[in-house]
N, C-alpha and C positions, 0 to 999 in steps of 0.2 A: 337385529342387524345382520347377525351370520343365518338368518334360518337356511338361505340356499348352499349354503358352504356345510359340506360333510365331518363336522368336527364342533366339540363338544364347546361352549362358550364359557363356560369355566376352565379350563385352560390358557384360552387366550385371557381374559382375565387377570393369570395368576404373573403372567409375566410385569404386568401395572404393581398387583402387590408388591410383588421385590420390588419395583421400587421406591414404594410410596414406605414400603415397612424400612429399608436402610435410610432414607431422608427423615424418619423419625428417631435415629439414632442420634441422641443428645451428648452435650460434651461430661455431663456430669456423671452418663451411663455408658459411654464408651469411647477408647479410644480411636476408633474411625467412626468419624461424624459425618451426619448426612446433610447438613444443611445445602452443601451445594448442590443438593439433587431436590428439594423442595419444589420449586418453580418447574422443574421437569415432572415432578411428580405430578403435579397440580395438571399442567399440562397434557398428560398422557390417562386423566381420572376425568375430561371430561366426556360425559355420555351423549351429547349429540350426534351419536353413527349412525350413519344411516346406510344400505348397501348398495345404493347408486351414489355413492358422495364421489365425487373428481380426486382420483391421483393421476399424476404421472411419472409413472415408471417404465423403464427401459433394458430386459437384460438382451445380453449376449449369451446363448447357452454354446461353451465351446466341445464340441461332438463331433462323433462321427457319423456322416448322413446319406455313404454311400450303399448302406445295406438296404435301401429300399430299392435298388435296381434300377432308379431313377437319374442318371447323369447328366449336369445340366453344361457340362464343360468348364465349368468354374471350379480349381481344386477350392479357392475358396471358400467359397459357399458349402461345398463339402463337411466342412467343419465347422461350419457356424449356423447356428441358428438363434431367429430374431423374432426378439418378444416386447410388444409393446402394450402397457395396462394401461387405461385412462378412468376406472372406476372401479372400485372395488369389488365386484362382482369378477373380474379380470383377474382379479389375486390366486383366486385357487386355482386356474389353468397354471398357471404359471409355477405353482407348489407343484400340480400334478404332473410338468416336464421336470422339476428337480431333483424332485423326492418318489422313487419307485414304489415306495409301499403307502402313498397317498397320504392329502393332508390330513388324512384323521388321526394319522401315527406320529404329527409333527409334534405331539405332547412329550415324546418318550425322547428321553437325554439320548439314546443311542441311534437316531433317527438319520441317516444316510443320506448324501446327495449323490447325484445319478453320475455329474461329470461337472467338471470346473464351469463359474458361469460367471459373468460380472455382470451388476445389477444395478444400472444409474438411478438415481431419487434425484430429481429435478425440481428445483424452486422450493417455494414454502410446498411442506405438507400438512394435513391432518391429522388428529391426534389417531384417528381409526386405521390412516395406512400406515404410521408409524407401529400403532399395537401390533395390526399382522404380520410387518414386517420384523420387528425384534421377537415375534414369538417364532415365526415360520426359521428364522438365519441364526435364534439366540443371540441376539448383537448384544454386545458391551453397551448399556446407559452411557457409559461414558463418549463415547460416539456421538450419540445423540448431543450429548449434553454439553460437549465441545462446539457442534457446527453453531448448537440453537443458542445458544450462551451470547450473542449479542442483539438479538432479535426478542431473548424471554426478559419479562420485567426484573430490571435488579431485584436482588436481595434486601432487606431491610438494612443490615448490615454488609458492608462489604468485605470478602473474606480473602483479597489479595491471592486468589486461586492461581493466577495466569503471570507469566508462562509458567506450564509445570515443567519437572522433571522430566528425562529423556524415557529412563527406565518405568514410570508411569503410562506409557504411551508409546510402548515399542510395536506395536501394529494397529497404532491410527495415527497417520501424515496428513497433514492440512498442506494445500498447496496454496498459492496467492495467484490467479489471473487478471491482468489487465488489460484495459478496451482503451485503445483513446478515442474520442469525440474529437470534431472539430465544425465548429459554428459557423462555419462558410466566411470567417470575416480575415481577409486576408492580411490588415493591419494588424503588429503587435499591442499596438494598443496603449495610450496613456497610463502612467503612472498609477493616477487617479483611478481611471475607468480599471486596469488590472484590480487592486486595491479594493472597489466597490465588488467586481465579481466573486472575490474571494470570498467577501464579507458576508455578499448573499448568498452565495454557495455555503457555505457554514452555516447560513441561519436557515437553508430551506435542508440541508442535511439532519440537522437538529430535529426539524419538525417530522425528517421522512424517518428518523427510529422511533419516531414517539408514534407514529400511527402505526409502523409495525410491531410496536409492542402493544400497543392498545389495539390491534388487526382489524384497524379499519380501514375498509377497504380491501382488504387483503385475502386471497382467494386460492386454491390449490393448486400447486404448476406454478404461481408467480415467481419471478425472479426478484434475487434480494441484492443491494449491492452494500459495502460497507465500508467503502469512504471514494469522496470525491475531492478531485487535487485541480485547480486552476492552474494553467501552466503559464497560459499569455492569456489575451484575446479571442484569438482562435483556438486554441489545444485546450483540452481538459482528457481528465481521464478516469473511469474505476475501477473501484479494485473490489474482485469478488472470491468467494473463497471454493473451493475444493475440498471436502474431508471424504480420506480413505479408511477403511478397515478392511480385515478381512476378517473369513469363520470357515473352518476346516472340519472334515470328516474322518471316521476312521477307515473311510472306503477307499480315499485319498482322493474325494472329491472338495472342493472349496468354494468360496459364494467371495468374490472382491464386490463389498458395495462401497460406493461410489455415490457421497452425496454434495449435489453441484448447487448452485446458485444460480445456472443457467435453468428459466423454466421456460416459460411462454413466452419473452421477450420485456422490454422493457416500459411499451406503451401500456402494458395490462400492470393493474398493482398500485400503490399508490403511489401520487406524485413527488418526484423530485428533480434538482437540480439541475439533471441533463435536458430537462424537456425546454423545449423553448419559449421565452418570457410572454413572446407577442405570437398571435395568431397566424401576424405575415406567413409568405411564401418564403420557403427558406431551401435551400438544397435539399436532395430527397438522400444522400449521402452523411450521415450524421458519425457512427460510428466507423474508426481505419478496419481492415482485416487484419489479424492476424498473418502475418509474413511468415509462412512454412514453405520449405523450399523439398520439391519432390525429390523420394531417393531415388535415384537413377541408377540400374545395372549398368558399369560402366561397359562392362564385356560387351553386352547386347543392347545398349542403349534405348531401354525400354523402362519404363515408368512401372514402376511396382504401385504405386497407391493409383489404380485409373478406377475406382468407383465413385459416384456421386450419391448423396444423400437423397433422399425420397422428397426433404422437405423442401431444398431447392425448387424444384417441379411443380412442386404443391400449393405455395404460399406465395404470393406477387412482391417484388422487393422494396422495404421500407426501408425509413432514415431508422427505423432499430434494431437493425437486424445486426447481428454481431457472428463472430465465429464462433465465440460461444457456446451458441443455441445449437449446433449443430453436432457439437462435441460426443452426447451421446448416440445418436443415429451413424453417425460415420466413422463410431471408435475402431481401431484393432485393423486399417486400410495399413498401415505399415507394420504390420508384426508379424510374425508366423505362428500363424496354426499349432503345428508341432511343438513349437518352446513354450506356448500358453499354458499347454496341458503339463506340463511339466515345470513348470513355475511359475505362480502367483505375481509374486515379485517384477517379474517381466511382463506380467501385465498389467503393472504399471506405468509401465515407462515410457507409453504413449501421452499419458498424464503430466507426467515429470517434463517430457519437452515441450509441449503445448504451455505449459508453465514457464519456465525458462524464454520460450521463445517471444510471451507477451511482457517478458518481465525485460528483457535486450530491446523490445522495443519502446518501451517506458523509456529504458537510458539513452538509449538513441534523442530521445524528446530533451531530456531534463539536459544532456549533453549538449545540444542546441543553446537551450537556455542561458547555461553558463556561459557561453562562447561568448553571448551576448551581453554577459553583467561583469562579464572578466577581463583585464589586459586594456589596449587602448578605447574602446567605447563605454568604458567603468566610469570616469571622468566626465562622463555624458550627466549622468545621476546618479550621483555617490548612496545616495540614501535609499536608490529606489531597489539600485541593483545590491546592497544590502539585506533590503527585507525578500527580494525574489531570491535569492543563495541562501538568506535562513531560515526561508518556508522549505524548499526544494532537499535543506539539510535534513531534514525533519521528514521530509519520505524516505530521501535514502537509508536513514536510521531504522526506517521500519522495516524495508525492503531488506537489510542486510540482516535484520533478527530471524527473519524467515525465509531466505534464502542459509543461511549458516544449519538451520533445525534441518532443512531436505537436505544439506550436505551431510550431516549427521546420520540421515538414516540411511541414505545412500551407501555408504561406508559402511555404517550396522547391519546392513538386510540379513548378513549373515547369522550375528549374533541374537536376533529379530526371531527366527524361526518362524520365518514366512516359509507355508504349507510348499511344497518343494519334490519332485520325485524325478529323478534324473534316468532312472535305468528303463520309463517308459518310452523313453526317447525313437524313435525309429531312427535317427540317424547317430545311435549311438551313445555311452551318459558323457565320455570325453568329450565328443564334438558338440553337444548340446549346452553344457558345463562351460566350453569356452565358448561357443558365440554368445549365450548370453551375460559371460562377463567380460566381454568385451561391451556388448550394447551398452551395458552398466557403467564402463569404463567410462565411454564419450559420456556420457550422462553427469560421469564426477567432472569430467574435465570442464563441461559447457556450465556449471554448477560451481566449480574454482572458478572459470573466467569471469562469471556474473557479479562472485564476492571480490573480485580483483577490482570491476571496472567499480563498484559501488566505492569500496573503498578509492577509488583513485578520484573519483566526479569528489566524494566527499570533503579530500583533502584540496582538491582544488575551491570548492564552498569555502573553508576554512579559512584557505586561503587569500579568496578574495572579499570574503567579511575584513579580516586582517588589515586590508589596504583600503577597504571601505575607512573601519575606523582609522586608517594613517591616516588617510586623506581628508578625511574630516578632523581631523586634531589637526593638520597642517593649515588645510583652513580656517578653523580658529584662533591658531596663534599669526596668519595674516591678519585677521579681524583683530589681535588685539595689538598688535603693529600698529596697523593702521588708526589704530584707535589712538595710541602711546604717541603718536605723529602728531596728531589734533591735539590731544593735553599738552604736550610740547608747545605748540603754536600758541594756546591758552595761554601756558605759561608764559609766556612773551611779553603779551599783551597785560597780563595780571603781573608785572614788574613794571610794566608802566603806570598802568593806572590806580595801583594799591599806594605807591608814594602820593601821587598826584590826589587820591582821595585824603589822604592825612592833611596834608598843606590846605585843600581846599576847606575840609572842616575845621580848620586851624584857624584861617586866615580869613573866610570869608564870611562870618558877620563882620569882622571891624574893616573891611575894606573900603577907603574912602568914594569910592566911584560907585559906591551901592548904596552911601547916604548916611551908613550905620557906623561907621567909626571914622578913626583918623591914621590908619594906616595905609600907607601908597602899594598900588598893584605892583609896583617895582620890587619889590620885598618878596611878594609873592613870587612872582618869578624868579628872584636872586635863592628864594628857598628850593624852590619845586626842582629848578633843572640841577643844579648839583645832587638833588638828593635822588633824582631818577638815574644820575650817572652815575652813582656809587650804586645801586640798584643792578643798575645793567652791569658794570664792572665786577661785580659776585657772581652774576651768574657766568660773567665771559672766564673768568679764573674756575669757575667750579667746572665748565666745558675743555677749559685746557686742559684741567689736569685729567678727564677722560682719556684729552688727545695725547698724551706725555705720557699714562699709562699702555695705551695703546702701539706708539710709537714704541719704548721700551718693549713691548712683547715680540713687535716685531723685528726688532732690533736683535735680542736673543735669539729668535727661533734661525736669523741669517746667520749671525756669529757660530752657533752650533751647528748649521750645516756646515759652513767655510772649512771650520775648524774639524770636522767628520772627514772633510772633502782632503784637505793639505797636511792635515795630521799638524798643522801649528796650534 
C-alpha cells in the first residue's frame, strides 16, 4: 500500500496496535477497559489498502506566502494556503508541507509541524486514510471513536458510554448542523398524511443505519446524516454532526482537524428518507441555505467575506446541494489570518457559528409549528397538535443537550489549553488577546440566546400538551354529561315501564278478555296507574330535594354576601 510513500510501514502500523492492544484490556485485568474501542479496533485492522483508494481531505495550511516575491494582491491569500487530497497517494504531499523534516520522521514523538493548519475529513472514510492520518497528526482514538460511534456496529453489550464527561473530552467538540428540506408541497398537510410521513421516515431512517453499518453501498467522501425530523408536509430537516480536535507541537505549530459529515453530497451513498418516494418531476430546490449574513466594515462599507468557493463554478446546481458541502473549501472567509496563527481556538469559531446559525434556523421552523398547534387553532385538533408539540419536544431536548456541551467549552477554551501563542501577534498580545475574546464573547452570547429560545419553544410545548390534555378531559366530561342526560331520559321511561311490566305479568294470564281467566281489565288498570303514580311521585320528591339543596346553597352563598356587604 505505501511502497510510493517514503516511510517505513511498520510504523504506521504501530499506531492500529495501540489500539487494538488497549481494546483488549479486560475488566478482570484492568482498571481502564477497552471494550469501547473494540469495534474501532476491528475497524482500523482491516487490510484492504490500497494507494489509489478515494479520501477526501481538505486542509487550510495557515502561513506565510509572501517570501516567494510573488504578489497576488490578496493579503489573503498571503497567508493561506490550499490543499486538497482525493486519494491516498495525496497524503504524503500534504505531510511534506506540514512537517519539515519529511514523512519519514513522522515516527518520532518529537516530530514538528511547519505552521498552524486545519484539516477537514469529509464524509465516511476509510480505514487506510484514517491509519495515515492518526499516525501522521497522533490523533487521540478517542476522536475517531466519538464521530464513528453511530455509524460502527454496536457492541455485544451496551456499555451506556455517552454522554461522557466534560473533563474527558476537553479538546474534542462535536458541533450539531442542520439543513431543512422542503418537498415543494405547499399544504401543511393532514393529520393523517403528517403522521404516515413520520412513520415512514423512522422506518427508512432505521434501514439507512443498518446499511451504514453493514457499508452497503457506502463509499469514501459520502455524507452521513444522523437523524431526520418531519416537521409538517412540506419542512423536514437533518441533523449532521461536526467533531473537533486539535494536536500541537513544540514548535508551536498545531493541526485543528475537523471531521464533517458533509462529503459528496447527499444523492451519493445510500438511500434514505430525504430522497423522494416517486420518480415525478419535483422542484430542483430540495434543501433551504444556510442564512449567514455578511460582516460588513461598517466604516467602509465593504464586505470582508467576498470570496466564492471553486465548487460553486464547478458542479451544476442540484435538489442536494446544501451549505454544508461547501463548508470545507470556503472556511476561514471571515477570520483573520493573524489571530489563526495565534490561536487554535479561534479557529474554530467559524464552525461554532455556522452551527449556531443552522441550529436558529431549525427554531425558526419548530417556532412556526407551535404557533400553529398553540393558542386559538389548538381547538382545531386537540390530539393532533398534541402529538406534533410532543414529537417537536423531543428535538428540542436533544438540541438543548448539545447546544448546553458548546456552551461549556466555549466558557472552558481557557481551562482547555487549546494550543495558544499571543506574543506572535503582529498587532500586538493585548490587542490580539482582546479581539479574540471578544469574537468568543458573541459566540457565548448567540450560544445563551439559542439555550434561551430552546428552552422557551419548550415550555411553550409543555404548555400546550397541558391544554391539549384539558381540553380533551373537558371533552370527556361533556361526553359523559351528555351521556348522564340520555340515562336520565332512560330513567323516565324505565319508571314507567318497570311498574307497568309487574301488573302486566301479574295480571295478564287471568285477564278475562284474553279468554284465560275471570279477572276484568278494569282491575288492571285500577292496579297499574296508581302504582305508576307513586313511581313518578319518588322520583319527583327525590328531584326536589336536589332542588331544595340546591336552593339552600344559594340561599347561603346570598345571605353571606349581604351580610359581608351591611355588616348585619
Amino acid at each position: 500500500m505505501y511502497g510510493k510513500v517514503p516511510q517505513d510501514a511498520v510504523d504506521l502500523r504501530r499506531y492500529v496496535e495501540q489500539v487494538e492492544q488497549y481494546s483488549r484490556q479486560s475488566l478482570g485485568t484492568s482498571l481502564f477497559t477497552g471494550e469501547l474501542y473494540c469495534r474501532l479496533a476491528a475497524f482500523l485492522s482491516r487490510e484492504d489498502d490500497f494507494v489509489d483508494a478515494k479520501v477526501k481531505v481538505t486542509a487550510h495550511l495557515i502561513q506565510s506566502l509572501a517570501s516567494d516575491g510573488k504578489p497576488d494582491g490578496s493579503s489573503h491569500s498571503k497567508e493561506w494556503s490550499f490543499v486538497s487530497c482525493f486519494n491516498m497517494a495525496d497524503l504524503p504531499g500534504l505531510a511534506k508541507q506540514l512537517f519539515p523534516e519529511g514523512p519519514s520522521q513522522l515516527a518520532r514523538k518529537d516530530c514538528l509541524l511547519c505552521h498552524p493548519a486545519i484539516v477537514f475529513i469529509q464524509g465516511y472514510q476509510l480505514p487506510q486514510c484514517l491509519k495515515s492520518l492518526g499516525h501522521m497528526f497522533k490523533i487521540n482514538p478517542l476522536f475517531y471513536q466519538r464521530h464513528m460511534e453511530y455509524f460502527l456496529p454496536s457492541t455485544p453489550s451496551r456499555l451506556f458510554d455517552t454522554p461522557v464527561l466534560p473533563s474527558d473530552t476537553l479538546n474534542i467538540i462535536r458541533l450539531r448542523i442542520v439543513t431543512i428540506g422542503d418537498r415543494g408541497d405547499n399544504s401543511w398537510g393532514s393529520p393523517s398524511q403528517i403522521d404516515n410521513l413520520r412513520a415512514m421516515g423512522q422506518s427508512d431512517m432505521v434501514e439507512y443505519v443498518h446499511r451504514l453499518r453493514r457499508q452497503d453501498g457506502l463509499e469514501a467522501g459520502n455524507s452521513v446524516v444522523r437523524a431526520f425530523n418531519v416537521h409538517s408536509a412540506q419542512y423536514f430537516s437533518i441533523e449532521q454532526d461536526i467533531t473537533v480536535t486539535v494536536q500541537s507541537s513544540k514548535s508551536g505549530g498545531w493541526a485543528l482537524l475537523v471531521w464533517t459529515d458533509f462529503g459528496d453530497g447527499l444523492a451519493c451513498g445510500p438511500r434514505g428518507p430525504w430522497h423522494p418516494k416517486t420518480s415525478g418531476r419535483r422542484s430542483e430546490k430540495m434543501f433551504l441555505p444556510h442564512i449567514r449574513h455578511f460582516p460588513i466594515d461598517v466604516m467602509t462599507g465593504t464586505v470582508t467575506a467576498n470570496s466564492t468557493s471553486s465548487r460553486s463554478g464547478a458542479n451544476s446546481p442540484s435538489s442536494f446541494d446544501q451549505s454544508g458541502l461547501l463548508l470545507a473549501e470556503g472556511y476561514g472567509e471571515t477570520l483573520d489570518p493573524a489571530l489563526l496563527k495565534v490561536d487554535s481556538f479561534y479557529a474554530m469559531s467559524e464552525l461554532f457559528h455556522h452551527s449556531a446559525s443552522s441550529i436558529c434556523q431549525l427554531l425558526n421552523v419548530i417556532q412556526s409549528i407551535i404557533d400553529d398547534c398553540t393558542g386559538y387553532k389548538l381547538s382545531k385538533s386537540p390530539s393532533h397538535s398534541l402529538a406534533n408539540l410532543a414529537y417537536h419536544l423531543d428535538i428540542l431536548n436533544r438540541l438543548e443537550n448539545g447546544l448546553c456541551e458548546n456552551l461549556l467549552a466555549l466558557k472552558g477554551h481557557e481551562s482547555a489549553k487549546w494550543p495558544k501563542n499571543y506574543k506572535n501577534s503582529p498587532d500586538g498580545e493585548a490587542n490580539a488577546q482582546a479581539a479574540i475574546n471578544g469574537k468568543l464573547d458573541l459566540l457565548i452570547v448567540d450560544f445563551e440566546k439559542l439555550i434561551s429560545r430552546v428552552e422557551s419553544l419548550s415550555a411553550r410545548c409543555r404548555g400546550g400538551m397541558s391544554i391539549c390534555m384539558s381540553s380533551a378531559s373537558i371533552e370527556e366530561s361533556q361526553r359523559a354529561i351528555k351521556q348522564a342526560r340520555q340515562i336520565e331520559l332512560l330513567t323516565w321511561f324505565a319508571f314507567l315501564y318497570i311498574p307497568l311490566s309487574f301488573t302486566t305479568s301479574f295480571f295478564g294470564m287471568n285477564v278475562q278478555s284474553f279468554g284465560t281467566g275471570n279477572v276484568s281489565l278494569k282491575n288492571w288498570f285500577a292496579v297499574s296507574i296508581p302504582l305508576v303514580a307513586v313511581s313518578y311521585l319518588v322520583l319527583i320528591l327525590a328531584r326536589l330535594q336536589r332542588v331544595r339543596a340546591w336552593i339552600k346553597v344559594k340561599f347561603e352563598r346570598v345571605r353571606g354576601c349581604f351580610e359581608s356587604t351591611f355588616g348585619i
